[in-house]
Jmol script that loads the backbone (N, CA, C; Angstrom):
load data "model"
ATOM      1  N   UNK A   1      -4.111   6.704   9.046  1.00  0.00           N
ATOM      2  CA  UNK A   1      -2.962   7.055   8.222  1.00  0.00           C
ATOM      3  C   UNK A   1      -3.469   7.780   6.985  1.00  0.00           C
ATOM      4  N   UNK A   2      -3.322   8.930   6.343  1.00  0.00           N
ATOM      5  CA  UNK A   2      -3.229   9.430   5.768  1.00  0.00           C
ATOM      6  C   UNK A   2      -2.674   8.824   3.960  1.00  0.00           C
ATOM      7  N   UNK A   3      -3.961   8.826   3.681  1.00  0.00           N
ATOM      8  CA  UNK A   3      -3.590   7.905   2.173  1.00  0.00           C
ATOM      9  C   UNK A   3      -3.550   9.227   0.727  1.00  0.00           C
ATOM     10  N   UNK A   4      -2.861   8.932  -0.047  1.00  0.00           N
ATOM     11  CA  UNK A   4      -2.969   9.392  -1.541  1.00  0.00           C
ATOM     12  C   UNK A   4      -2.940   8.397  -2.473  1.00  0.00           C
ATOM     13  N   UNK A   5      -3.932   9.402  -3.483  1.00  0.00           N
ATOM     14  CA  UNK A   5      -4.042   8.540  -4.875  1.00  0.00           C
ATOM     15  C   UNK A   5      -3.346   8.243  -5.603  1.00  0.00           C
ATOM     16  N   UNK A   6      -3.896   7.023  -6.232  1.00  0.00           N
ATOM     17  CA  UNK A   6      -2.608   6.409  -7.316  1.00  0.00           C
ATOM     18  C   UNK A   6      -3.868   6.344  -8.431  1.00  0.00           C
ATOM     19  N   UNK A   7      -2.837   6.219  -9.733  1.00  0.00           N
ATOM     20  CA  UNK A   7      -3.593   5.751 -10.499  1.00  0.00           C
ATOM     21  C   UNK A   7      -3.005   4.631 -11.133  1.00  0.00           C
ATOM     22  N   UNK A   8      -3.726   4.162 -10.906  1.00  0.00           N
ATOM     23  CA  UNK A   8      -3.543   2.443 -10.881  1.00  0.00           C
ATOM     24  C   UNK A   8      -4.719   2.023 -11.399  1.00  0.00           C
ATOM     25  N   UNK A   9      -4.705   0.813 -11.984  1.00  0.00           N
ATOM     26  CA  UNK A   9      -5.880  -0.035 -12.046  1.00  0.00           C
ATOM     27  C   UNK A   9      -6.303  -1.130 -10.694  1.00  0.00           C
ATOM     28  N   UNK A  10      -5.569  -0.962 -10.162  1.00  0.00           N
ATOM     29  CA  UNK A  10      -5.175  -2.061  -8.952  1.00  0.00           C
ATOM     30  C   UNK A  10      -5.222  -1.561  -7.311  1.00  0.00           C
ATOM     31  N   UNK A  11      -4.475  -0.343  -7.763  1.00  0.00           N
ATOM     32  CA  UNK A  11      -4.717   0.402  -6.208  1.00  0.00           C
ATOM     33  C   UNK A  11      -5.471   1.858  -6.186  1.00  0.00           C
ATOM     34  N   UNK A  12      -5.994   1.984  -5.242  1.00  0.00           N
ATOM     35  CA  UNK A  12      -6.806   3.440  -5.333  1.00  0.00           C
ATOM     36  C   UNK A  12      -6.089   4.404  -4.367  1.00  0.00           C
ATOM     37  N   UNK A  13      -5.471   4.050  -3.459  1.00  0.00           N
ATOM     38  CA  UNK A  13      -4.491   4.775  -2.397  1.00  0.00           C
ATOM     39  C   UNK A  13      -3.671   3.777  -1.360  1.00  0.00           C
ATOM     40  N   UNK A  14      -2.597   4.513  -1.290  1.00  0.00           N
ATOM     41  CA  UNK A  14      -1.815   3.929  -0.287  1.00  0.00           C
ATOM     42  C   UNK A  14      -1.117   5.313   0.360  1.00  0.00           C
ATOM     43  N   UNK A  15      -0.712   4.826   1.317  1.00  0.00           N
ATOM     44  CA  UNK A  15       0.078   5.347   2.296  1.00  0.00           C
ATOM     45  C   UNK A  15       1.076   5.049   3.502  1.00  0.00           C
ATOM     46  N   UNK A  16       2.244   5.722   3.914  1.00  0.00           N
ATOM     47  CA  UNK A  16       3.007   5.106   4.551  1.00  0.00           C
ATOM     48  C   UNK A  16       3.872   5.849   5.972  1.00  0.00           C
ATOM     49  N   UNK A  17       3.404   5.199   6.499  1.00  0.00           N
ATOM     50  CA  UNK A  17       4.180   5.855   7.958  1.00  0.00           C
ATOM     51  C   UNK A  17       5.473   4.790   8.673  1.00  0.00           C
ATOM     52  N   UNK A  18       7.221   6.303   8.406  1.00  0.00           N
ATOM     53  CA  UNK A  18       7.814   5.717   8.290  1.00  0.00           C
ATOM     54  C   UNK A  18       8.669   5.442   9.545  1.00  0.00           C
ATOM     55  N   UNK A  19       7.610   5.838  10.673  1.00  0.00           N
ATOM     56  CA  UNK A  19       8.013   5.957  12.181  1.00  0.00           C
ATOM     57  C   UNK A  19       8.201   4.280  12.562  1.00  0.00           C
ATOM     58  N   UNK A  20       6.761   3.905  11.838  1.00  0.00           N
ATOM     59  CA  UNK A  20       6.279   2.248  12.140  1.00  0.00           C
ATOM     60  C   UNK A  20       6.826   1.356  11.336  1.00  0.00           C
ATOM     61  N   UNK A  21       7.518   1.839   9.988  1.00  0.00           N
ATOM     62  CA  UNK A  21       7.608   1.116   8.672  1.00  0.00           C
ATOM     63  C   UNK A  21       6.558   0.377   8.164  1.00  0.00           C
ATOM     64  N   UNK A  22       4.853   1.544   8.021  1.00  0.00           N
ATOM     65  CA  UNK A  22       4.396   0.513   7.988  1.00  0.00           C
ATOM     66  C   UNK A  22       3.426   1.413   6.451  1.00  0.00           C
ATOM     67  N   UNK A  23       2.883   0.042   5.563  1.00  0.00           N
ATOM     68  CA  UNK A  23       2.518   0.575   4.316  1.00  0.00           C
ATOM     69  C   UNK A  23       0.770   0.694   4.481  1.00  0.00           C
ATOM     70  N   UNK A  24       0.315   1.203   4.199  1.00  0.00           N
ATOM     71  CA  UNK A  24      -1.557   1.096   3.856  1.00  0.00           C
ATOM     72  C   UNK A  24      -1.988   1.453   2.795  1.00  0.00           C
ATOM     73  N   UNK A  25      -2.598   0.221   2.543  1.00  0.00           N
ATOM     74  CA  UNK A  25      -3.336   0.046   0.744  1.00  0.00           C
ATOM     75  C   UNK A  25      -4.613  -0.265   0.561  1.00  0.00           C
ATOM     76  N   UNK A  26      -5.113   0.582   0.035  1.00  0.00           N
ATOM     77  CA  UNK A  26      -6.567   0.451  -0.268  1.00  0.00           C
ATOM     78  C   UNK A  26      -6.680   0.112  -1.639  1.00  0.00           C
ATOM     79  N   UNK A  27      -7.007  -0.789  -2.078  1.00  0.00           N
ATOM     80  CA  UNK A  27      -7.336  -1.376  -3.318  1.00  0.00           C
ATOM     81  C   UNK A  27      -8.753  -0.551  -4.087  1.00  0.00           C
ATOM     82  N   UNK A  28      -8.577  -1.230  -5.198  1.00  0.00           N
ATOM     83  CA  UNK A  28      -9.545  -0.528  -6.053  1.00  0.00           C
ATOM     84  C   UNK A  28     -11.152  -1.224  -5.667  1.00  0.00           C
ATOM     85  N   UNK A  29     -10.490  -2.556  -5.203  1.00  0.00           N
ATOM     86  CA  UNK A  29     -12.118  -3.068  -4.942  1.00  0.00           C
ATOM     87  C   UNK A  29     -12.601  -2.392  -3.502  1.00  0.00           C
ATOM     88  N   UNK A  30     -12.103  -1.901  -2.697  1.00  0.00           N
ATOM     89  CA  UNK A  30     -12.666  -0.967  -1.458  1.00  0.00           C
ATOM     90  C   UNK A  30     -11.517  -1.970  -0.281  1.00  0.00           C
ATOM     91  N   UNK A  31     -10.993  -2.808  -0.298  1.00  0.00           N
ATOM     92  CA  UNK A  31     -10.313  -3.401   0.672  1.00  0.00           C
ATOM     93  C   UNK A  31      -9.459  -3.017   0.879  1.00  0.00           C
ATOM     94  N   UNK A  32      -9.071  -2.662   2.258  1.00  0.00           N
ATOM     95  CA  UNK A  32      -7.741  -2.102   2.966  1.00  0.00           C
ATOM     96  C   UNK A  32      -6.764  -3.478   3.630  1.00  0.00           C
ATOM     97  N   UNK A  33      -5.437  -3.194   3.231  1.00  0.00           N
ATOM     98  CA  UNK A  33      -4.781  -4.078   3.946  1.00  0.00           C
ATOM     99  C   UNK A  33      -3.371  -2.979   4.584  1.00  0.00           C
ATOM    100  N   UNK A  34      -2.690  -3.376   5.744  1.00  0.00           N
ATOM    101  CA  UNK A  34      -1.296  -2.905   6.072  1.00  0.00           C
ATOM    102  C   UNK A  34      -0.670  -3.790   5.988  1.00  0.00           C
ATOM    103  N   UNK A  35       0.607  -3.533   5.910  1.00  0.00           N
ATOM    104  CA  UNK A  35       2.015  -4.342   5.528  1.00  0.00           C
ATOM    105  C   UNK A  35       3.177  -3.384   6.348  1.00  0.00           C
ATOM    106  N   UNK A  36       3.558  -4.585   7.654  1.00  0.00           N
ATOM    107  CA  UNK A  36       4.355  -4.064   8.395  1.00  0.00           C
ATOM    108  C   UNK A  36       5.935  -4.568   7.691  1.00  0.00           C
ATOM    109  N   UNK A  37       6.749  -3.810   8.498  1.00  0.00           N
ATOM    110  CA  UNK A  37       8.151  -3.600   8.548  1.00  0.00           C
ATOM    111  C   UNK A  37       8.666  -3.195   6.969  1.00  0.00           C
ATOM    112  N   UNK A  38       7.990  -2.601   6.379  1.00  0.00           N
ATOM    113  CA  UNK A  38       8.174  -2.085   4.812  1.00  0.00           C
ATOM    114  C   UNK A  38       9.011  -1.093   4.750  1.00  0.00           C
ATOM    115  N   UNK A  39      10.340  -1.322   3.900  1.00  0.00           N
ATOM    116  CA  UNK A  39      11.388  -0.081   4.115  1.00  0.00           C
ATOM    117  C   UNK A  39      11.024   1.176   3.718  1.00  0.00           C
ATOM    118  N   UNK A  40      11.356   2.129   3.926  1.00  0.00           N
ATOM    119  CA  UNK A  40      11.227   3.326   2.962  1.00  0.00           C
ATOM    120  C   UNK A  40      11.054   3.223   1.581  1.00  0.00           C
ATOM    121  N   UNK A  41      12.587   2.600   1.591  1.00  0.00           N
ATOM    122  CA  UNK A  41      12.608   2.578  -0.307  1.00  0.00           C
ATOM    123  C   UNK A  41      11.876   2.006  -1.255  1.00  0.00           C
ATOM    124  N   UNK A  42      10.674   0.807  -0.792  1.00  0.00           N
ATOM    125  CA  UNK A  42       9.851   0.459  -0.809  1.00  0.00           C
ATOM    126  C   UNK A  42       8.457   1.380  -1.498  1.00  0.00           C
ATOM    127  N   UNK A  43       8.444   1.988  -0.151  1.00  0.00           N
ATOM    128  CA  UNK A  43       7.200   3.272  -0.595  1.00  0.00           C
ATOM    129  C   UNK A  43       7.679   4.182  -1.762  1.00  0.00           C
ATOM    130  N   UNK A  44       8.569   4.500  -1.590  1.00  0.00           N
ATOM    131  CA  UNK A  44       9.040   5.611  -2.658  1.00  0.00           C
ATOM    132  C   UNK A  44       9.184   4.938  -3.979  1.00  0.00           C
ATOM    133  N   UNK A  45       9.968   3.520  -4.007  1.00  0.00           N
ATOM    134  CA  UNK A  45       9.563   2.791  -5.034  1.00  0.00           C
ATOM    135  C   UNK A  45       8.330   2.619  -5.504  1.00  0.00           C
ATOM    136  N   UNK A  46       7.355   2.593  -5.108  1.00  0.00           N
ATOM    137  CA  UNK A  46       6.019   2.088  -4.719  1.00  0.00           C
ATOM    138  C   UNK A  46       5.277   3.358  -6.054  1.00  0.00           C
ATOM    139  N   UNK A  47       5.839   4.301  -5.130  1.00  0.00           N
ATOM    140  CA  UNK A  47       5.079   5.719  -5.567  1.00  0.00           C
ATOM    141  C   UNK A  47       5.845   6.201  -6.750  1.00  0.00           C
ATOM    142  N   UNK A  48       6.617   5.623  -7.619  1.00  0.00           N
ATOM    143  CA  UNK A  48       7.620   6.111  -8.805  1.00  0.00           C
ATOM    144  C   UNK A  48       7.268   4.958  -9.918  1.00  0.00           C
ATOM    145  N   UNK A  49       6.998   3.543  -9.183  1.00  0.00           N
ATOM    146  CA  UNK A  49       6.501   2.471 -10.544  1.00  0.00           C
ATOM    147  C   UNK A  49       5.375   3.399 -11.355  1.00  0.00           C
ATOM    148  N   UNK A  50       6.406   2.896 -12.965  1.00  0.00           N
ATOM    149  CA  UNK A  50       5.916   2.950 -13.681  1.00  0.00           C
ATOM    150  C   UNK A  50       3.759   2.303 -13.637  1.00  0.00           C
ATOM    151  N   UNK A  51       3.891   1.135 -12.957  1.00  0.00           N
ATOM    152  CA  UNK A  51       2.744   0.068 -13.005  1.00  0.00           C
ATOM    153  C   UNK A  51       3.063   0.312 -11.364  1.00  0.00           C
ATOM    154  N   UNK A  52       2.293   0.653 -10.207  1.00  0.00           N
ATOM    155  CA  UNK A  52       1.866   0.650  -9.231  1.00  0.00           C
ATOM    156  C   UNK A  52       1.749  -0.694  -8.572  1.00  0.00           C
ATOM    157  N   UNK A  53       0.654  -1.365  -9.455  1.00  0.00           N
ATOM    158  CA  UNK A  53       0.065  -2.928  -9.689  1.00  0.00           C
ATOM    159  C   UNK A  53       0.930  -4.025  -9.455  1.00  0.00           C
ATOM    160  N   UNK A  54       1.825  -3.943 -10.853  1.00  0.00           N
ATOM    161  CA  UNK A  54       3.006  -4.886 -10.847  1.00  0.00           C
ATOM    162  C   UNK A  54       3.965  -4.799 -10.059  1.00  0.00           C
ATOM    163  N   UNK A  55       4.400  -3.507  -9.595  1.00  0.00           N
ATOM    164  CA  UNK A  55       5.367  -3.227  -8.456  1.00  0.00           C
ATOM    165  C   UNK A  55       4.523  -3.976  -7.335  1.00  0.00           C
ATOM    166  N   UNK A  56       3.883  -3.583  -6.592  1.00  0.00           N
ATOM    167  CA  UNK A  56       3.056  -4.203  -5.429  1.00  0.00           C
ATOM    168  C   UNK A  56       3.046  -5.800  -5.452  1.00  0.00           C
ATOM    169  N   UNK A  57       2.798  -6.150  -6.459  1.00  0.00           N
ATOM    170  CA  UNK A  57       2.633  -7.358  -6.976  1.00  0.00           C
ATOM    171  C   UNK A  57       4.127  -8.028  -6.586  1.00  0.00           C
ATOM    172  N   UNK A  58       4.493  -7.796  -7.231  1.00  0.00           N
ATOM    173  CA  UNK A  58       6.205  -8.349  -7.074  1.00  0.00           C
ATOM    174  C   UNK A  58       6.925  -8.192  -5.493  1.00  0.00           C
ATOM    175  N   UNK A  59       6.955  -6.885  -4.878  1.00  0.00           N
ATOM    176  CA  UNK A  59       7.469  -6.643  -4.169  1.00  0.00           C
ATOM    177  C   UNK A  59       6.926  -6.259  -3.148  1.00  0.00           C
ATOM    178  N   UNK A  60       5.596  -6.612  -2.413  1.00  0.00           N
ATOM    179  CA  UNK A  60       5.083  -6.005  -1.423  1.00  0.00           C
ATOM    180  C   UNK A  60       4.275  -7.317  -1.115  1.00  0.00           C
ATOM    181  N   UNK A  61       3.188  -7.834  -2.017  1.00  0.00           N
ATOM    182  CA  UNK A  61       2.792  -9.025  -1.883  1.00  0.00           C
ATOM    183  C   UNK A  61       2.989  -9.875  -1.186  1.00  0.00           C
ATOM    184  N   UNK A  62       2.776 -10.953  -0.272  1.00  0.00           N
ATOM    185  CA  UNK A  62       3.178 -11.852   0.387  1.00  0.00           C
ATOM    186  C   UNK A  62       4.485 -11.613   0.978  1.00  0.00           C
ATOM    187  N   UNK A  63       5.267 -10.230   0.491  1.00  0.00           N
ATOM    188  CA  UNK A  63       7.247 -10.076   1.054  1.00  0.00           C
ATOM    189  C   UNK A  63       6.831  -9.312   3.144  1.00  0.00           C
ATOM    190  N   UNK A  64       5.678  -9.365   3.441  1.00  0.00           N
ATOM    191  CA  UNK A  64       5.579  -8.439   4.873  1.00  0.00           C
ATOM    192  C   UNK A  64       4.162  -9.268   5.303  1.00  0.00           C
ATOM    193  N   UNK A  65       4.305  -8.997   7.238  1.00  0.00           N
ATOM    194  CA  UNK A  65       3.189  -9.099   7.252  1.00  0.00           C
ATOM    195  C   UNK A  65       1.961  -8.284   7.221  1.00  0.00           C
ATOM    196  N   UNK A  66       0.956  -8.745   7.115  1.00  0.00           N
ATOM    197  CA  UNK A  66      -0.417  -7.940   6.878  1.00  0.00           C
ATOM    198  C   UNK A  66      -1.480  -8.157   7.300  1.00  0.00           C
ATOM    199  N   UNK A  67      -2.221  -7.277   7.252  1.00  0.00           N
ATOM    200  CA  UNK A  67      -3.570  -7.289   8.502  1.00  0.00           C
ATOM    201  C   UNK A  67      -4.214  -6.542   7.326  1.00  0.00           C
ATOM    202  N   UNK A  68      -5.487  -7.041   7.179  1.00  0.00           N
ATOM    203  CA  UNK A  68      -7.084  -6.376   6.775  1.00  0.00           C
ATOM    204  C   UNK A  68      -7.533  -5.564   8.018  1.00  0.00           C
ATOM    205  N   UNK A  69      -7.691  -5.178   7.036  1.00  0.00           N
ATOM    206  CA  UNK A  69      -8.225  -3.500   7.911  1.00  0.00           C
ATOM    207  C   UNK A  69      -9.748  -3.281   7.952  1.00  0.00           C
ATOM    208  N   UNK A  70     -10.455  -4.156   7.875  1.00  0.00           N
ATOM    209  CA  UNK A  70     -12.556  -3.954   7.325  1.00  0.00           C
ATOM    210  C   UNK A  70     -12.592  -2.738   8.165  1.00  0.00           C
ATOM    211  N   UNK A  71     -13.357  -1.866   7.025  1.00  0.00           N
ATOM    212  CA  UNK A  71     -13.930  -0.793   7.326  1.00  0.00           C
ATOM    213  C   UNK A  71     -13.185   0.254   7.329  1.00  0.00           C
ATOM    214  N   UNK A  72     -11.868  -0.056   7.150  1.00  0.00           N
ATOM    215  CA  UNK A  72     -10.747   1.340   6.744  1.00  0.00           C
ATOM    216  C   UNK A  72     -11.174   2.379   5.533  1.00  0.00           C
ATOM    217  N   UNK A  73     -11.746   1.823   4.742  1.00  0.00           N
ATOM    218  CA  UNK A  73     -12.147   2.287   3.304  1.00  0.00           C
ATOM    219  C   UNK A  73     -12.666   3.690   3.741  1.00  0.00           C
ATOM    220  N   UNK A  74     -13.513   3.986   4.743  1.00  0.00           N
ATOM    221  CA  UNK A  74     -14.621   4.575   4.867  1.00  0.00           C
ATOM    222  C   UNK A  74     -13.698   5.653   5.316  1.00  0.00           C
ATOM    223  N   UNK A  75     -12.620   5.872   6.334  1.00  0.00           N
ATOM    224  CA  UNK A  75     -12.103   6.845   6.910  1.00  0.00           C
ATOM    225  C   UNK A  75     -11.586   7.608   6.052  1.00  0.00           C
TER     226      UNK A  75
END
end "model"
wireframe off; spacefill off
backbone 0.3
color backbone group
C-alpha cells in the first residue's frame, strides 16, 4: 500500500485503501500496523487533524482490528 508523510511526532506515514477499508501506519518508531474496516472519513479525518497523534489516538486506536505488519517498514 502506498504510504505518505505526516508530520507528526507519532506517525511517519500512513495510508489507506478504500476498496478494503483498510488503514496502514507506520509509526515513527519503524513499526507498521493495519487497521481493518476503517471508514473513509476516518482517513481523511486522519489526514486534516490538526495533531495526527491525538486523532489516531482517540479514534483509530483500539476502535478496528489490527495486524503488525514486521518488516513493512522496509517496503
Amino acid at each position: 500500500m502506498e504510504r505518505e508523510s505526516f508530520d507528526s511526532s507519532v506517525i511517519a506515514s500512513a495510508g489507506y485503501d478504500p476498496a478494503l477499508r483498510t488503514l496502514e501506519v507506520q509509526f515513527v518508531s519503524g513499526e507498521v500496523y493495519r487497521y481493518f474496516l476503517v471508514p473513509a472519513r476516518v482517513w481523511r479525518d486522519l489526514r486534516s487533524a490538526e495533531s495526527a497523534g491525538a486523532y489516531f489516538n482517540a479514534e483509530v486506536r483500539d476502535h478496528y482490528p489490527e495486524e503488525w505488519m514486521p518488516g513493512a517498514a522496509t517496503r
